[in-house]
C-alpha atoms as an extended CHARMM CRD file, in Angstrom:
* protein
*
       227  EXT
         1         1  UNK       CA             12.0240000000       -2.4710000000      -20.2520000000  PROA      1               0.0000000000
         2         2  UNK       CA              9.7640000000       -0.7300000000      -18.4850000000  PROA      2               0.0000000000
         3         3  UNK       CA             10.5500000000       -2.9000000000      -14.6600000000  PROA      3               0.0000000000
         4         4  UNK       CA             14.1300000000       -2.0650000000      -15.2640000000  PROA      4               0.0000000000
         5         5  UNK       CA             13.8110000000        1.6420000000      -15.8430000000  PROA      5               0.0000000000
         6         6  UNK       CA             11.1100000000        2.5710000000      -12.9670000000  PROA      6               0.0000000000
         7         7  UNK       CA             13.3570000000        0.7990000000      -10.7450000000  PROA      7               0.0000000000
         8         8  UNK       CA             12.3140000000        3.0610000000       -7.8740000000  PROA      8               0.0000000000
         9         9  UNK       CA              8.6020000000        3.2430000000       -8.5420000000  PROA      9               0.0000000000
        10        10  UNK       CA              6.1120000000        1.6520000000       -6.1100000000  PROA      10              0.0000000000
        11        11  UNK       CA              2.2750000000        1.0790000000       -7.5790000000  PROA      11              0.0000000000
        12        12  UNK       CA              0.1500000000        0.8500000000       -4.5880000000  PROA      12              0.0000000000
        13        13  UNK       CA             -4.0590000000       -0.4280000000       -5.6060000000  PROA      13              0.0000000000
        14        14  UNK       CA             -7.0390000000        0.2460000000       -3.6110000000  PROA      14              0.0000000000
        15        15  UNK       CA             -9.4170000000       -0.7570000000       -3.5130000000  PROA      15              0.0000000000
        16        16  UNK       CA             -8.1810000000       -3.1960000000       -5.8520000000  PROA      16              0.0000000000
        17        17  UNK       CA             -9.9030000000       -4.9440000000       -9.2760000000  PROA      17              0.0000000000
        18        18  UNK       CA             -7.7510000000       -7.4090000000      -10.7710000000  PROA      18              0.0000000000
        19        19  UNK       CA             -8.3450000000       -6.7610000000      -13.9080000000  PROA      19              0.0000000000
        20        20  UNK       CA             -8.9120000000       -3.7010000000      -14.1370000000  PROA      20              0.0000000000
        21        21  UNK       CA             -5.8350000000       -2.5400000000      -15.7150000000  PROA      21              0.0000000000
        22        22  UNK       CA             -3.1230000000       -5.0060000000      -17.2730000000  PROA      22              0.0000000000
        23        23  UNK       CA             -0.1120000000       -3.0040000000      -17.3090000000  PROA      23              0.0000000000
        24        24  UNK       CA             -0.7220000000        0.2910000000      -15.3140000000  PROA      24              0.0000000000
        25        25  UNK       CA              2.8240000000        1.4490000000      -15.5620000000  PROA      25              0.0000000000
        26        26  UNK       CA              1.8840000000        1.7480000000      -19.5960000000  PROA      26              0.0000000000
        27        27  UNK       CA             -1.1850000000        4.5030000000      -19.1380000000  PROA      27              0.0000000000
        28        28  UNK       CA              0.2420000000        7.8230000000      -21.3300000000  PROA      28              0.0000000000
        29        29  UNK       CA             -1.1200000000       10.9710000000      -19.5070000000  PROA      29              0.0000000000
        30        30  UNK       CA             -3.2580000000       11.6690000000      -21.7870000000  PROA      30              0.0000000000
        31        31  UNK       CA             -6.0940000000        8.6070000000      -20.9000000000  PROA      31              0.0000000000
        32        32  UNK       CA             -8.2350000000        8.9350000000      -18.1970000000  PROA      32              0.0000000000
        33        33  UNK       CA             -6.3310000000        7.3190000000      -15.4730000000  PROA      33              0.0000000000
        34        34  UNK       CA             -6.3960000000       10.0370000000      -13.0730000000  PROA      34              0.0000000000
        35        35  UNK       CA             -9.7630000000        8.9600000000      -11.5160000000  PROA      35              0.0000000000
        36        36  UNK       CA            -11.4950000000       10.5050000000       -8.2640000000  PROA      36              0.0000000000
        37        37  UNK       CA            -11.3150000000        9.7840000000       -4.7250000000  PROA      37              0.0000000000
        38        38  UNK       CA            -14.7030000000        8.1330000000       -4.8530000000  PROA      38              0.0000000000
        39        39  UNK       CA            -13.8210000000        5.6920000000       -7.2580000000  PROA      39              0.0000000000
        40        40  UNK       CA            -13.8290000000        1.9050000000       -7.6230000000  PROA      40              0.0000000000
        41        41  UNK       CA             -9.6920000000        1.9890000000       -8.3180000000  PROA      41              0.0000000000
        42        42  UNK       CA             -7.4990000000        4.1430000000       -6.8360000000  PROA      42              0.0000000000
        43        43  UNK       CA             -3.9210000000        3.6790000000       -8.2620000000  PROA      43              0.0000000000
        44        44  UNK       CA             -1.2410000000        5.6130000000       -6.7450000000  PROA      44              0.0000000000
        45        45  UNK       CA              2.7360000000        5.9050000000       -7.1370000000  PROA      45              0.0000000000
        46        46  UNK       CA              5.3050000000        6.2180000000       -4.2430000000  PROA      46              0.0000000000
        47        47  UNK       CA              8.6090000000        7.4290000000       -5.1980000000  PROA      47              0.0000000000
        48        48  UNK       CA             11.2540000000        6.2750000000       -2.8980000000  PROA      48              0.0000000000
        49        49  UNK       CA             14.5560000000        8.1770000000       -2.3660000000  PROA      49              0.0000000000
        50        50  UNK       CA             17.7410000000        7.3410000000       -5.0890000000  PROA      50              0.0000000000
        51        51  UNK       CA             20.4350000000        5.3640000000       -3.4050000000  PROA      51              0.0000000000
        52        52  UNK       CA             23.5560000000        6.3460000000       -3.4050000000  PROA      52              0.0000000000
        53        53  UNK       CA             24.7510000000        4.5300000000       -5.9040000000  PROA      53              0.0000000000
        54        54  UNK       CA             22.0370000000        5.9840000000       -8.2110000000  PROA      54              0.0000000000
        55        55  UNK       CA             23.0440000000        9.2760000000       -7.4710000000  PROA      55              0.0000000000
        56        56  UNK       CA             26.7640000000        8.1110000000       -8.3670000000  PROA      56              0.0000000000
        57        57  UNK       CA             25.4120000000        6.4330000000      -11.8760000000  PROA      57              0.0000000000
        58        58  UNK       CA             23.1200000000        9.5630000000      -12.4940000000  PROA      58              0.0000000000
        59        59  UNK       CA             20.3160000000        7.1820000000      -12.2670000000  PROA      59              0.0000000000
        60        60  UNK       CA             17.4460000000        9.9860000000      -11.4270000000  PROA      60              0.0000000000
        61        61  UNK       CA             14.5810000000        8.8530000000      -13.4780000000  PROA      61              0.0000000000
        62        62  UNK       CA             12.0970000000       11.0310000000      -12.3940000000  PROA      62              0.0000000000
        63        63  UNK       CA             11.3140000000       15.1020000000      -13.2990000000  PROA      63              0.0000000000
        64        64  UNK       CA              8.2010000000       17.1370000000      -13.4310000000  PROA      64              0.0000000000
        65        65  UNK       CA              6.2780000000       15.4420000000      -10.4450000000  PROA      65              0.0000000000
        66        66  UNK       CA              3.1610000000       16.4580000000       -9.9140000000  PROA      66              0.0000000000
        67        67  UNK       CA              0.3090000000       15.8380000000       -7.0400000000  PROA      67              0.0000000000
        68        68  UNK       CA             -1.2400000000       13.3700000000      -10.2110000000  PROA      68              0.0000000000
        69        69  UNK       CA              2.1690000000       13.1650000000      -13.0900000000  PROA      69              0.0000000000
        70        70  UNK       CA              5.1420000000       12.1200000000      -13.4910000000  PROA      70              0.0000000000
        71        71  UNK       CA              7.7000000000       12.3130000000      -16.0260000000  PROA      71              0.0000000000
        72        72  UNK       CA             10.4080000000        9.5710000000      -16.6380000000  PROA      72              0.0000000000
        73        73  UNK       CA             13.1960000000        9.3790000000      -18.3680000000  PROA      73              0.0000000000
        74        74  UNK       CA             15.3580000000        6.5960000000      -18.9940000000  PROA      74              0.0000000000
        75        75  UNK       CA             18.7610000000        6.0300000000      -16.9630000000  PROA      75              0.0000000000
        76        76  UNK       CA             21.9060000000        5.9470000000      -18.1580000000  PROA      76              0.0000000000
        77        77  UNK       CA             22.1760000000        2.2620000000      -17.1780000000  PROA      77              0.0000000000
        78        78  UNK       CA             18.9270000000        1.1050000000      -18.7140000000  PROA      78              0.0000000000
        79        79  UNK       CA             18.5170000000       -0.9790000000      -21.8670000000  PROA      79              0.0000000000
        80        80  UNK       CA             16.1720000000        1.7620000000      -23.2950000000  PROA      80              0.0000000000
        81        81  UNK       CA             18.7890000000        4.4280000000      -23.0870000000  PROA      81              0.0000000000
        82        82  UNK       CA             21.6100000000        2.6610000000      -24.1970000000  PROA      82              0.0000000000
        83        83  UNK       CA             18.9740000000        1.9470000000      -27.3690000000  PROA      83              0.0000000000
        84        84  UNK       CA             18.2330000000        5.0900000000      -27.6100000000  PROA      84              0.0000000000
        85        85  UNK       CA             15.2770000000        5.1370000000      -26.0350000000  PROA      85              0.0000000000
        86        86  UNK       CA             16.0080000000        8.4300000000      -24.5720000000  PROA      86              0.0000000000
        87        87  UNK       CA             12.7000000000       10.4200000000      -24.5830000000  PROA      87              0.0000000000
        88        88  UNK       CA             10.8200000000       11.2550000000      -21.4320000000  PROA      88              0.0000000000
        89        89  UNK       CA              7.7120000000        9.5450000000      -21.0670000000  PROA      89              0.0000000000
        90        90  UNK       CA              4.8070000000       11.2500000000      -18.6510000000  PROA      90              0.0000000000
        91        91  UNK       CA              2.2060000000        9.1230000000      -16.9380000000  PROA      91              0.0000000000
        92        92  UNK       CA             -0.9720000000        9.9020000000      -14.8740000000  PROA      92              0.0000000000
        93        93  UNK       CA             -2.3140000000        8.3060000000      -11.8960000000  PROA      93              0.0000000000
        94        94  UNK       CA             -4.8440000000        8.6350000000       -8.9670000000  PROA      94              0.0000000000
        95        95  UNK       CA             -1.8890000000       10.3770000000       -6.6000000000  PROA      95              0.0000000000
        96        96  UNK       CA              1.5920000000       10.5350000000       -6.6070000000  PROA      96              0.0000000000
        97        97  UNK       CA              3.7090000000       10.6540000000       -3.5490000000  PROA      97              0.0000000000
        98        98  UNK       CA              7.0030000000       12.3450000000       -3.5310000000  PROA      98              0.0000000000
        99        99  UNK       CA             10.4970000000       10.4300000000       -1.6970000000  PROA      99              0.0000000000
       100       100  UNK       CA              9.5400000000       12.8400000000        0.7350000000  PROA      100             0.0000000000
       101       101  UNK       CA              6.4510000000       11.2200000000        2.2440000000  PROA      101             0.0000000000
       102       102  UNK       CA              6.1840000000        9.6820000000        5.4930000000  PROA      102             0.0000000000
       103       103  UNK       CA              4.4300000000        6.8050000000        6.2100000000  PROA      103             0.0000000000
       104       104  UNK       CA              1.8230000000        8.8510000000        8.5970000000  PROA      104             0.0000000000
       105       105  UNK       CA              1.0710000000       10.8350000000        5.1850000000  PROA      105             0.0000000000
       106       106  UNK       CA              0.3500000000        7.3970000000        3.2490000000  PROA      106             0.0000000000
       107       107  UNK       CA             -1.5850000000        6.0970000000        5.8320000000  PROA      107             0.0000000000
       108       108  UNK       CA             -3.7210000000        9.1280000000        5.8710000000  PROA      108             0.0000000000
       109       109  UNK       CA             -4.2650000000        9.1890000000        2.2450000000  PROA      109             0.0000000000
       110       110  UNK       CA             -4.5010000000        5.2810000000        1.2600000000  PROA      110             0.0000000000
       111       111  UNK       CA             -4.6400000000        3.2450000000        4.5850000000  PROA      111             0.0000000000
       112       112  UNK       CA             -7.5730000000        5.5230000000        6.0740000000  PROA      112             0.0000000000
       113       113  UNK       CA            -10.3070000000        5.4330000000        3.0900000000  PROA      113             0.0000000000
       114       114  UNK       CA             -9.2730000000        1.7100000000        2.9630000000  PROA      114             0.0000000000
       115       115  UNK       CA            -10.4500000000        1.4340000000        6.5980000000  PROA      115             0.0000000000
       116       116  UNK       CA            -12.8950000000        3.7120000000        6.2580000000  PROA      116             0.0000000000
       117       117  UNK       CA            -14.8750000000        1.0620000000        3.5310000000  PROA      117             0.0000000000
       118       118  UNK       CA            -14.4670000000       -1.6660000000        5.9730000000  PROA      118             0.0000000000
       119       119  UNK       CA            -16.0810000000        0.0100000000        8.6270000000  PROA      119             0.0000000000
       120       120  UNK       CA            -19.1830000000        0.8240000000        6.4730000000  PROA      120             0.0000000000
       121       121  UNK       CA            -19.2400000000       -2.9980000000        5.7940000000  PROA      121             0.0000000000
       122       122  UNK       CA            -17.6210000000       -3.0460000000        2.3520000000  PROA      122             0.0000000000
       123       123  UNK       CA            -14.6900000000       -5.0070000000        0.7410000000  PROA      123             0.0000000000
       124       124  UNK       CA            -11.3160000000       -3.1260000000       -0.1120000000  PROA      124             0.0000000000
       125       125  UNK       CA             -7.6190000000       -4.3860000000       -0.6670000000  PROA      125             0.0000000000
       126       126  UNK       CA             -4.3290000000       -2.6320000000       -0.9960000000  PROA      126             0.0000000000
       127       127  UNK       CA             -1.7780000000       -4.3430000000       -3.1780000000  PROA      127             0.0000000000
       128       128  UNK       CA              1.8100000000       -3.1200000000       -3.7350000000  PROA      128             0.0000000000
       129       129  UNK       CA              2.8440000000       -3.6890000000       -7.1940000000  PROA      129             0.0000000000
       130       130  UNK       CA              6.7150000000       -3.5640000000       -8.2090000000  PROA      130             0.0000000000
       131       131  UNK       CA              9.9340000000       -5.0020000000       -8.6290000000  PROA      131             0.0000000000
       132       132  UNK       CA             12.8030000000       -5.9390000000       -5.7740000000  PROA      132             0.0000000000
       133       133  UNK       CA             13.4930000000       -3.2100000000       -4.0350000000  PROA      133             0.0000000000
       134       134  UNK       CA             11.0530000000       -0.2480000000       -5.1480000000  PROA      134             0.0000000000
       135       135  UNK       CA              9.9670000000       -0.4550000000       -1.6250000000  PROA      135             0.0000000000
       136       136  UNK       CA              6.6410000000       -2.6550000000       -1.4450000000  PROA      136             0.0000000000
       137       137  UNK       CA              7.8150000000       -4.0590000000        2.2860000000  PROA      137             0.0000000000
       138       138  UNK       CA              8.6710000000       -0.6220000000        3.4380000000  PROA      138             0.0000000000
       139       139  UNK       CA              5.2240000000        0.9230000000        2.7120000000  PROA      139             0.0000000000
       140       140  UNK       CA              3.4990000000       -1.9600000000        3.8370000000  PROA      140             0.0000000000
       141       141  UNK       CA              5.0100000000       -3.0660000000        6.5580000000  PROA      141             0.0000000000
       142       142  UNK       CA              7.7470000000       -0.5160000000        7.9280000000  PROA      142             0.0000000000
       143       143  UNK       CA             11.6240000000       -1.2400000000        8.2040000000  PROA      143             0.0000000000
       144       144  UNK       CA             12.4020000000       -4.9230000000        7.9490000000  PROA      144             0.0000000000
       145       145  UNK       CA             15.3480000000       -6.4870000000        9.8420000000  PROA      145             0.0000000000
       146       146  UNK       CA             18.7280000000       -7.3750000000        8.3610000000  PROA      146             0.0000000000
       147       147  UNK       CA             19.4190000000      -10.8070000000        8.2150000000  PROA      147             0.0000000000
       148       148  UNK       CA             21.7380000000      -11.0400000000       10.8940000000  PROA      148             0.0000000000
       149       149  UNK       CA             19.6560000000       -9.5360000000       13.0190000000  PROA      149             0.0000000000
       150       150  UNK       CA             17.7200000000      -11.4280000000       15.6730000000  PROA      150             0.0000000000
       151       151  UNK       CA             14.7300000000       -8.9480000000       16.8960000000  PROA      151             0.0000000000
       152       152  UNK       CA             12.8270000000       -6.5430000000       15.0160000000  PROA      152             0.0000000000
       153       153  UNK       CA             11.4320000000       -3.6120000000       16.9970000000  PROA      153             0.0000000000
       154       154  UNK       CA              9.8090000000       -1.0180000000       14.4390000000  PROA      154             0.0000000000
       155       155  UNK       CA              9.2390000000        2.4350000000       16.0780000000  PROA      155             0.0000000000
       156       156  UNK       CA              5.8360000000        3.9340000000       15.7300000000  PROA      156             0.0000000000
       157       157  UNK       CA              6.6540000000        6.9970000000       13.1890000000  PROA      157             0.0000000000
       158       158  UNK       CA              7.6620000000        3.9990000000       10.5830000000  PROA      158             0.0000000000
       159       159  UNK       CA              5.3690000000        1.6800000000       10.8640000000  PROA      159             0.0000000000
       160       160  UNK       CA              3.7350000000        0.4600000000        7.4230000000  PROA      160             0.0000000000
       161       161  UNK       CA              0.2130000000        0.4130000000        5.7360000000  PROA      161             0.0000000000
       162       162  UNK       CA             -0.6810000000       -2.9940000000        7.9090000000  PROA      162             0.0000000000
       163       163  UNK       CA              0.4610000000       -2.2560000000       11.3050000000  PROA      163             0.0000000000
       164       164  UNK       CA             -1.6680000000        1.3590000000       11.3800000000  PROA      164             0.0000000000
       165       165  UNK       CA             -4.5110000000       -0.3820000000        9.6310000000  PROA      165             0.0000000000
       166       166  UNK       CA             -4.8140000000       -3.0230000000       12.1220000000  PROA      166             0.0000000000
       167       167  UNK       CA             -4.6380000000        0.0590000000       15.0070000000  PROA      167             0.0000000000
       168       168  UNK       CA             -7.3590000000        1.9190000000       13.5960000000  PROA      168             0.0000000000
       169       169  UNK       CA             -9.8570000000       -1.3100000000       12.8730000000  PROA      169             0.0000000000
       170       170  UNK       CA             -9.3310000000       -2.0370000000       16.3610000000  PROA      170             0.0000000000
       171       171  UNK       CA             -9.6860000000        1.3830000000       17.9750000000  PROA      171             0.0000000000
       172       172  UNK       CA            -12.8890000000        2.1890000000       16.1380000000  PROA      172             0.0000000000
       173       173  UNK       CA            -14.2610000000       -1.2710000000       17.0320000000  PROA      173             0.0000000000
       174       174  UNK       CA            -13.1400000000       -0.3330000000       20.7670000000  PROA      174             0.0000000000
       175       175  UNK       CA            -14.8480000000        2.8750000000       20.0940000000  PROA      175             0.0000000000
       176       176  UNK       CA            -18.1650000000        2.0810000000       19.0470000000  PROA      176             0.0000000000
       177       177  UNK       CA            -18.3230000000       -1.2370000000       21.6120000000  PROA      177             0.0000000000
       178       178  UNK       CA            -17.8890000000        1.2490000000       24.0970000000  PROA      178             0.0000000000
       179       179  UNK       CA            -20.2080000000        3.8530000000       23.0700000000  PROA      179             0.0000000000
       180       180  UNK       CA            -23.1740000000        0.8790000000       22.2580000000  PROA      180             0.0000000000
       181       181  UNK       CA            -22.6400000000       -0.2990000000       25.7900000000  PROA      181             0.0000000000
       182       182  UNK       CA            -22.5900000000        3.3300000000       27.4800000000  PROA      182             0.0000000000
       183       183  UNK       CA            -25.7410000000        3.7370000000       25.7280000000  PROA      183             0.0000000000
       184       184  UNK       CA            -27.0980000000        0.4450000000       26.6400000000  PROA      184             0.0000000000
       185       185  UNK       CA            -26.9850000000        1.4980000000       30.6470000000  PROA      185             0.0000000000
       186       186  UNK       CA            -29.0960000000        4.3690000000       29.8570000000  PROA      186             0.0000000000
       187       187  UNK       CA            -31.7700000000        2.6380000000       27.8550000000  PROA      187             0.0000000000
       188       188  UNK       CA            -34.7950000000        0.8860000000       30.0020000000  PROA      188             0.0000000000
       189       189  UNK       CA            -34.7440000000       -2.8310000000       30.2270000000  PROA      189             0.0000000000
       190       190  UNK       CA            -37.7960000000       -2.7630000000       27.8490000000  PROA      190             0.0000000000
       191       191  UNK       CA            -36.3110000000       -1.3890000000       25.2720000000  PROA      191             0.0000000000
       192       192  UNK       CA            -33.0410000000       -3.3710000000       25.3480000000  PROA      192             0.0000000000
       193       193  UNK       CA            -34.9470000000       -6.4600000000       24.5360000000  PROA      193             0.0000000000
       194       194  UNK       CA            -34.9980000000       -7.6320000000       20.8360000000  PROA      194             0.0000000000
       195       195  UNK       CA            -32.6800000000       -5.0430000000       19.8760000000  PROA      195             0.0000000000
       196       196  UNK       CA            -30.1890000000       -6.6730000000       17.1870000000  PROA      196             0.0000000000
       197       197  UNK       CA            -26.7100000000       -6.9890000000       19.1240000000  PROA      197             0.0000000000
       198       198  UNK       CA            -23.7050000000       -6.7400000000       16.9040000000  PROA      198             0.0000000000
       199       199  UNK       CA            -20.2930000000       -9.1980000000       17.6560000000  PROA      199             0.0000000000
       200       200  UNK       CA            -17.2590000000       -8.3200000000       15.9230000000  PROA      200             0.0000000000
       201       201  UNK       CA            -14.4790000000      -10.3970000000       14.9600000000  PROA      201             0.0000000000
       202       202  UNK       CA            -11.2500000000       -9.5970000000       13.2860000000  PROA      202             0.0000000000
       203       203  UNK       CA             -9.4800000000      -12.3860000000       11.3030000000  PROA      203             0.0000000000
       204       204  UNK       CA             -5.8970000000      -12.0830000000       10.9670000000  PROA      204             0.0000000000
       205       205  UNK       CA             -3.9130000000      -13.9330000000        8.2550000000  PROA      205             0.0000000000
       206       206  UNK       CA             -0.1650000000      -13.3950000000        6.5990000000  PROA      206             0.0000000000
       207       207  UNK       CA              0.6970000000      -15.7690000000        3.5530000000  PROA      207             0.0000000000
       208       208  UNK       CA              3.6920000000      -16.0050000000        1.1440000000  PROA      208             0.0000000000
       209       209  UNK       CA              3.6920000000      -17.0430000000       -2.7130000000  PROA      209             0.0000000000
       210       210  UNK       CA              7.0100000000      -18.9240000000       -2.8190000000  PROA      210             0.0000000000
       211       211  UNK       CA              8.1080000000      -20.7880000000       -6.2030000000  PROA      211             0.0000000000
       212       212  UNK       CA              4.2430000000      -21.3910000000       -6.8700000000  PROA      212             0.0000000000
       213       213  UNK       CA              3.2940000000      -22.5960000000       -2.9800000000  PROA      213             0.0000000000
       214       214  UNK       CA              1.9700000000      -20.7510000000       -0.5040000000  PROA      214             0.0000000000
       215       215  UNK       CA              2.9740000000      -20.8870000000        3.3620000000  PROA      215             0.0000000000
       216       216  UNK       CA              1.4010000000      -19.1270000000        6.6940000000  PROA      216             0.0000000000
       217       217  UNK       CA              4.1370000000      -17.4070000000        8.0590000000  PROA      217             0.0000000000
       218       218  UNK       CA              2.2810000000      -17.1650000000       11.4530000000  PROA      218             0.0000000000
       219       219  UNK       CA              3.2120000000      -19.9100000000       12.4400000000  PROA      219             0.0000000000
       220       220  UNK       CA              6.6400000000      -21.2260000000       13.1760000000  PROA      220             0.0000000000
       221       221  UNK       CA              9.5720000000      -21.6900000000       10.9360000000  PROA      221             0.0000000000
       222       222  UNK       CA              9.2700000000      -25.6300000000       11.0820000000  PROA      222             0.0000000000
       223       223  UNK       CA              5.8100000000      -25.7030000000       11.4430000000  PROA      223             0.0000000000
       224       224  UNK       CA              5.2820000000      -24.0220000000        7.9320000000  PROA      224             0.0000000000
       225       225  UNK       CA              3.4950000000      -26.8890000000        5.6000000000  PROA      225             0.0000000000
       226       226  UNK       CA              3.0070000000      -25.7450000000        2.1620000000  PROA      226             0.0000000000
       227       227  UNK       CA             -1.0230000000      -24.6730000000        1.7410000000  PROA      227             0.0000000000
């Protein structure tokens, strides 16, 4: 299937519609799914590097990529090729990133526009879209810890979508309290009064879907009640 054979394809959406597209994965190249920077849905693929064991298998899907393409054929180890299935499919999309991009470049090209909308007061979402280990938590998030580890420190240069979203809401917010206040000591008391003053408040939440319940996983391991 298709899952199986992209098995190193991320889907990232912004801003994100729901229903706007069932199966994106299934858009040929020839149907307008390349769309424009300005609009509604943006949907872009991340390619993430081949494992070794890929490399070993001859697992390299992907040929052809382009700054909007990609073509993809089937693996030796998928069901499609061993149906023979073996044609190359191509598919179009809003951007594609290469296994070479870092996660400064996909914050400059997704994360920033998203934050950019916010700041002008309108509603966006990013949602990773993909099967285990494509590399949703990666490009969101950063490096996770092993299991047996017991802290996580993330450096800076690999930090995900969410950390350097968070950064930049706050530093503009910093930005533009500071600026309304420097302007504020050189206005006349006169002309401070009934001028609208602006408060800005930045809710926080982190939830996982887990066997159909949903848990906050700010707060502590045993104090995790299902929502």
């Amino acid at each position: 299937g298709t899952t199986t054979d992209t098995h190193n394809l991320l889907i990232d959406f912004f801003p994100f519609l729901s229903d706007a597209m069932d199966d994106p994965t299934s858009v040929p190249a020839s149907s307008s799914a390349t769309s424009k920077n300005t609009d509604s849905v943006q949907v872009v693929v991340r390619v993430r590097p081949s494992t070794a064991d890929e490399v070993l298998k001859g697992d390299s899907v992907f040929s052809d990529l382009s700054p909007s393409s990609l073509r993809i054929s089937p693996p030796p180890s998928s069901s499609s090729f061993r149906n023979g299935d073996t044609a190359p499919k191509e598919f179009s999309f809003s951007h594609v990133f290469g296994e070479e991009t870092t996660q400064k470049k996909m914050y400059e090209e997704v994360g920033k526009r998203t934050v950019d909308r916010v700041m002008e007061g309108k509603s966006s979402l990013i949602a990773a879209y993909g099967c285990s280990g494509t590399g949703k938590s990666f490009t969101m998030i950063g490096p996770t810890p092993s299991s047996s580890s017991s802290s996580w420190t993330v450096r800076p240069e690999s930090e995900g979508l969410i950390p350097r979203i968070l950064s930049d809401v706050l530093a503009r917010i910093d930005l533009i309290t500071r600026s309304n206040a420097m302007r504020d000591e050189d206005e006349e008391e006169e002309q401070k009064e009934g001028k609208e003053q602006y408060k800005y408040i930045v809710f926080v939440s982190f939830l996982e879907i887990w066997k159909e319940q949903i848990f906050d996983l700010l707060k502590g391991p045993g104090d995790r009640p299902a929502l």
